[in-house]
C-alpha positions, 0 to 999 in steps of 0.5 A: 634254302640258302642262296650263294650270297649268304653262303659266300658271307659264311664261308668269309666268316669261317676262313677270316676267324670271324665265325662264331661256333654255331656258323662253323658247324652251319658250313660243314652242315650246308657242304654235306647237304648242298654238295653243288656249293663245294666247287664254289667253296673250293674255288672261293677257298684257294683264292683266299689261301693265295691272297693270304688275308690277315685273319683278323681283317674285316670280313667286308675287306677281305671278302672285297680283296679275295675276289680283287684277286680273281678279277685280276687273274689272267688266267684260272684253273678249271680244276686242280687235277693233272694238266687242267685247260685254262679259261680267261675271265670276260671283263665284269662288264660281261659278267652277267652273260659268260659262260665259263664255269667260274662265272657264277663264282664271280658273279656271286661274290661281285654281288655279295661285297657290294651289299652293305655289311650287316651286323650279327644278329645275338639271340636271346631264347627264353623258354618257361617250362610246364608250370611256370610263367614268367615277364620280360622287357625287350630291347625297346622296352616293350613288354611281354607276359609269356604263360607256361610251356612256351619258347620266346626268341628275340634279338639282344637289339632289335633292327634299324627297320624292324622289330622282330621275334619268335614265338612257340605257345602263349604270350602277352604284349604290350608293345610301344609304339614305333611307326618307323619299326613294326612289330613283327611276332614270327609264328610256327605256321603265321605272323603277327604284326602291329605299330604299338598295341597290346595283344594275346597270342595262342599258337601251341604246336600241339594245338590246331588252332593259333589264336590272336586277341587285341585288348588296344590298338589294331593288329594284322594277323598274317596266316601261314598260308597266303599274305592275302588272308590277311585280317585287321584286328581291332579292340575286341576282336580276336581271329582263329586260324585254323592250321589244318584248313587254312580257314581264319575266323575273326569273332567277338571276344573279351580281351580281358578274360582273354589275358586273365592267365598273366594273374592266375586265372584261368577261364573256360567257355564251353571248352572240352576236359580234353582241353581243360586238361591240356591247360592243367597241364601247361599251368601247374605243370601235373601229367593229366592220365585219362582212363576213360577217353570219353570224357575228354568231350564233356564240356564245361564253363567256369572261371578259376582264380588261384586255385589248386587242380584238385578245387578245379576238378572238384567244381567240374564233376559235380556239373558234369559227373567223373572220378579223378585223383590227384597227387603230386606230379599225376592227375588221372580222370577216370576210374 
């Protein structure tokens, strides 16, 4: 939720034209569903409007003259229907304990000039559809490999004391190091963070699992749940965080095979078609059909380099019977 400081910051964006579209809309949007910021906004908006700032002043100036006003004022209207009663503002000394209507006003701009004015933030969002991987280079020339039916959000820059961004399906790091400026990978129900390491992340929202393997370095995986659960993962270790549970698993694992998808292998270790299929989905961008919902348990194990979905289905019914088709956008399992 938005608390008042932020919120004085957007509407001084908005009133001074320094508001990009997206804060315009955010305003309208937070006045509909916060109705018990509009007298703030209100008060906030007439002051302004006497001030008569220069549109084009900066947003940390002419927030600070606005509320210079105020605090000058002798006197100030409770409300701008008919004869309204007047209340004097208490010196700021006693700010933190009047109890006029405006108080919380005052004390919330007072509070939010006095920050440091910080930048804002441009986003950069790339998302590989069903079928499609791809390679990025982030600002601080880390690297990213991220696999097919996933979303990356990062910031054109990153932050003077973090590096922060957001993840929505698999990726590949390599991450360089910077002990002054971790790594923080924003996840739907979770957080990775690391100094400078390569690690694997699996966090799709249609699966329950959110999956973390480090091939160098240590990385903590931070479950959505509780900061205490938090687990330290070394070369060859990887956590399962189970979303429904709140239970993490850290287990062996190989993290190379783990990463293999980046060169066009996929690895399956006991995995249900089911699952199989999902992956099927995702890497070559095909609907999988089942017509027979029990074959989604069978399990299977095979390593698959470069091949099509009709050589992969092939080697599987043949160690685990099943009828399939495939053609250019369909694959069906099942009679």
């Amino acid at each position: 939720m938005m608390d008042k400081d932020n919120f004085l910051l957007l509407v001084t964006k908005v009133l001074s034209g320094n508001a990009l579209p997206h804060e315009e809309t955010l305003l309208q949007n937070t006045l509909a569903t916060h109705p018990e910021f509009l007298p703030l906004y209100e008060q906030y908006k007439r002051y302004w409007q006497q001030q008569a700032v220069n549109q084009t002043a900066d947003v940390e100036k002419a927030l600070a003259a606005t509320w210079q006003k105020i605090n000058q004022a002798s006197t100030v209207p409770v409300e701008d229907i008919g004869e309204t009663p007047v209340r004097r503002f208490p010196s700021w000394k006693r700010m933190a304990v009047a109890a006029a209507v405006l108080g919380i006003v005052m004390t919330a701009g007072w509070l939010f000039f006095r920050k440091p004015q910080q930048p804002a933030v441009e986003w950069v969002e790339t998302y590989n559809p069903k079928g499609i991987r791809s390679s990025i280079v982030l600002p601080d020339g880390s690297k990213v490999w991220l696999a097919a039916d996933s979303k990356l959000k990062y910031p054109r820059h990153f932050a003077t004391t973090r590096r922060e961004l957001y993840l929505e399906g698999e990726a590949f790091f390599e991450v360089v190091r910077n002990p002054q400026k971790p790594f923080i990978v924003q996840l739907g129900k979770g957080a990775v963070q690391v100094l400078g390491t390569s690690f694997d992340i699996s966090a799709y929202k249609t699966q329950q699992e959110i999956t973390t393997s480090v091939a160098t370095g240590k990385v903590a995986f931070i479950p959505g749940t509780r900061k205490s659960d938090t687990v330290y993962l070394t070369p060859n270790k990887k956590s399962v965080y189970n979303t429904r549970s709140g239970f993490t698993e850290v287990k062996e694992t190989d993290a190379l095979a783990d990463k293999a998808w980046i060169d066009g292998v996929l690895l399956f270790d006991a995995v249900t078609l089911g699952d199989i299929a999902l992956a099927l989905e995702r890497y070559y961008g095909k609907t999988v059909q089942f017509r027979d919902q029990r074959l989604r348990t069978y399990r299977y194990t095979g390593k698959f380099a470069n091949r099509t979905p009709a050589e992969i289905l092939n080697y599987l019914s043949k160690t685990k019977a099943f009828a399939y088709t495939v053609s250019d956008s369909l694959i069906v399992i099942g009679r």
